[in-house]
C-alpha positions, 0 to 999 in steps of 0.5 A: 435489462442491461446493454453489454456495453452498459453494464460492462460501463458500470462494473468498469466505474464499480472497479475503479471506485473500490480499487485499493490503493497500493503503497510501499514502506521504504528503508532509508539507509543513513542520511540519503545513502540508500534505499530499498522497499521493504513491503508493499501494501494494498489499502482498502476503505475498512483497512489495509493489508501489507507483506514485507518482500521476503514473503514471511510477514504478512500484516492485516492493518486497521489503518494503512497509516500503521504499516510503520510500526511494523518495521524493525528498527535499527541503527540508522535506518529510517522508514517511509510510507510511500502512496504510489501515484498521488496521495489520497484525498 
């Protein structure tokens, strides 16, 4: 049987071992003008989810590392992905 103070150590490390990591796809507006986050996106270890911050497109992503095609192109505009805090090892 657990201690409280065990068990709650334990879920604590479980927590923080499976948390998502969270990122952003940000639109470049000409040569370093402006700028906006377009979505937002949670990664997860078998895939990763992503909604634009309009609210009416959501994505289910094999790999975070496609939120890009997800963008809509247009004339000088660039997207970025963008790990919040440091990169994943």
């Amino acid at each position: 049987m657990y201690k409280p103070q065990s068990f709650t150590e334990m879920i604590t490390d479980m927590v923080a071992d499976q948390a998502p990591r969270v990122f952003a796809v940000v639109l470049e507006y000409g040569e370093q003008t402006d700028a906006k986050v377009y979505a937002w996106g949670m990664a997860l270890d078998d895939g990763a989810y992503m909604t634009a911050n309009d609210g009416r497109s959501v994505y289910s992503l094999a790999d975070p590392g496609n939120a890009l095609r997800y963008v809509p192109r247009r004339t000088n505009t660039k997207p970025h992905f963008v790990w919040v805090g440091p990169e994943p090892e």
